[in-house]
N, C-alpha and C positions, 0 to 999 in steps of 0.2 A: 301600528306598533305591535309588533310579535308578543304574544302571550305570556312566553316565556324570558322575555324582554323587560315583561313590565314587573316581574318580580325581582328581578336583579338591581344592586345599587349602583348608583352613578360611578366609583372607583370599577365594580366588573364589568362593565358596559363599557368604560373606560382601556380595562384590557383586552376586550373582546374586539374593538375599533384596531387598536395598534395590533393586534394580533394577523390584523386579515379581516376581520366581518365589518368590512366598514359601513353596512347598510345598516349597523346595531346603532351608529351615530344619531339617526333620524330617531330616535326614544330619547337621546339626550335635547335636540335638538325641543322637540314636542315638549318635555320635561319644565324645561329652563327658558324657553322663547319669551313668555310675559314678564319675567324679569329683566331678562336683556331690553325687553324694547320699554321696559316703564325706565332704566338708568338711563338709555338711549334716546329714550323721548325728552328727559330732564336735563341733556347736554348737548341735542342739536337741532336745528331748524326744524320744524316739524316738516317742510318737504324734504330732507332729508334721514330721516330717521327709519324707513326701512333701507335704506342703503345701506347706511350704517351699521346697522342691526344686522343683515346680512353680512356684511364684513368680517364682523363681532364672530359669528357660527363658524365661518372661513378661515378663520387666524384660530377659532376653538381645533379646528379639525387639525390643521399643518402642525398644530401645536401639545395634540394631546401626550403626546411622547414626553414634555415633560411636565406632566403633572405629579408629582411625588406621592400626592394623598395625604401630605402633612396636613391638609386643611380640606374642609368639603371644597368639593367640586363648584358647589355653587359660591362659595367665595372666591374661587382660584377664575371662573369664570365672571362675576360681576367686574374682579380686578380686570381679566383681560377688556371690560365692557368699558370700561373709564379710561381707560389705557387707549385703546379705537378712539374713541373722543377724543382725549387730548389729539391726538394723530390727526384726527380730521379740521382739528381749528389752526394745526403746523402746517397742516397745508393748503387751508383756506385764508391764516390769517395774511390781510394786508393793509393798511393807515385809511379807514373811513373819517369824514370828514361831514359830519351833521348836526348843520347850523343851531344855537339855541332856539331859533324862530321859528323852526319844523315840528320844536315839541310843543303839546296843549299848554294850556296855562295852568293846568290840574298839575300836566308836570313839570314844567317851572316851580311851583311853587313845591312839590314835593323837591325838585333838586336843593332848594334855599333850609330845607325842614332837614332833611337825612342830617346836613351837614352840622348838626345840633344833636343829632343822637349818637351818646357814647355805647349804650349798653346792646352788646350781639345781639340777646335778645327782639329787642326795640328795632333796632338793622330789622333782621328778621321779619318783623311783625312790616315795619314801612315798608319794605321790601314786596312785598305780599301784596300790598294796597293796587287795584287796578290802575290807578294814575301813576304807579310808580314805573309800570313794566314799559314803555315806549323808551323813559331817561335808562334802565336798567340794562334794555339791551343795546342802548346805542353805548355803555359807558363799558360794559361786556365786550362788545366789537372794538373798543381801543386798547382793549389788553392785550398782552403776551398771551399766546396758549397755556403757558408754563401758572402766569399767575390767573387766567382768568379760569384754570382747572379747581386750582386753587378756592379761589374765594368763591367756585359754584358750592365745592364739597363742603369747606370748614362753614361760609359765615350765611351762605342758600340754602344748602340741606341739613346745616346742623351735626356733620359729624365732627370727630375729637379728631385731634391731631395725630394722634397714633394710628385710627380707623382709616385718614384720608391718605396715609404714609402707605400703611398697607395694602389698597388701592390702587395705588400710584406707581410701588413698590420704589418709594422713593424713602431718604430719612426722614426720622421725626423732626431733628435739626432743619434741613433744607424745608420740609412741608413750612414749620414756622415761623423758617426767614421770610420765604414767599407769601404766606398768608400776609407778615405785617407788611410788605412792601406792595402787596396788591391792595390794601387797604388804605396804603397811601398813597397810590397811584390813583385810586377809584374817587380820593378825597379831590385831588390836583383837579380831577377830569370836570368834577362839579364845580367844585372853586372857579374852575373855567369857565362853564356855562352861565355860573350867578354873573361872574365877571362881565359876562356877553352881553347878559342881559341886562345888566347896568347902565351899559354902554349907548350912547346917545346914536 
C-alpha cells in the first residue's frame, strides 16, 4: 500500500480508482478485506468463502462508479457483501432432501424444543447451541435464497429490520413480509421432521 495511499479516505481512493489509478483499489481492498470475509464467512459454506469474498472485491471494483458517498464506503460495501450472498444461494439453491434419521438425537430433540420458543431472543440463544447447527443448516438449505437471506440477518445475526433492508437494499415492508414467512416456513420444515420422527 502506497504511503501516500494510506492517508487518504476510502470516498478519495475511491475517486482516484474511477479516475484511472486503479492500482490505488488494492488499499481499499487491504482496508475492508476482514470484514468482507467475517459477513462472508457468516453467509456461505466455509469451502466457499474466499470465492465468494473474492467475488465481493470484483462487483466492489466494476461497481465503484456508483458509490455516491451518502453513506461510508464500508456500509455501501458490507451491503454489496450480503448482496454476493444472496446471489451465491440464487444460484446454488436447489430441493435437498435429508432424512430425520441423519440428524443426532441431540438434534432431534433440539428440532421438538425450538418449536416451543416464542421469544427471538431464546431462537437466538437455541440457535447457537452445537446440537442445533446439523438441524439449522439442513432447514437453511430448504429455504428460498430470498427468505433464508432473510432469517440469517433479522433472527441469526440479530439486526432490525431497517438495518437488514438497508443491506439488502430491499423495503422495510418486503424485509418484514419475508422475515414472518421465513419463520414459518422454518416452523413447517421442523414440524416435518418431529412429524418424521414420530412416524413408525
Amino acid at each position: 500500500m502506497a504511503q501516500a495511499e494510506q492517508a487518504l479516505t476510502d470516498a478519495e481512493i475511491v475517486r482516484l480508482v474511477v479516475e484511472g489509478k486503479t492500482d490505488a483499489f488494492e488499499t481499499l481492498v487491504t482496508r475492508h478485506q476482514a470484514q468482507v470475509f467475517k459477513i462472508v464467512g457468516r453467509h456461505v459454506p466455509r469451502a466457499q468463502v474466499d470465492e465468494v469474498a473474492q467475488d465481493v472485491f470484483v462487483r466492489a471494483f466494476t461497481s465503484l462508479a456508483t458509490y455516491s458517498e451518502q453513506a461510508p464506503f464500508h456500509h455501501w460495501l458490507a451491503s454489496l457483501a450480503v448482496r454476493t450472498c444472496y446471489g451465491f444461494w440464487r444460484e446454488a439453491y436447489r430441493s435437498r432432501e435429508t432424512p430425520m434419521s441423519a440428524l443426532s438425537e441431540e438434534g432431534q430433540t433440539w428440532v421438538e424444543h425450538v418449536l416451543t420458543v416464542q421469544a427471538d431472543r431464546s431462537f437466538h440463544q437455541q440457535a447457537a447451541a452445537q446440537e442445533a447447527q446439523t438441524v439449522l443448516h439442513w432447514a437453511l438449505d430448504q429455504l428460498s435464497p430470498e427468505n433464508r437471506t432473510v432469517l440469517t440477518l433479522v433472527y441469526l445475526e440479530g439486526l432490525s429490520i431497517r438495518e437488514a433492508a438497508a443491506l439488502l437494499n430491499w423495503s422495510q415492508v418486503n424485509v418484514k413480509v419475508r422475515a414472518h414467512r421465513a419463520r414459518l416456513r422454518l416452523r413447517t420444515l421442523l414440524l416435518g421432521l418431529v412429524k418424521e420422527r414420530g412416524s413408525p
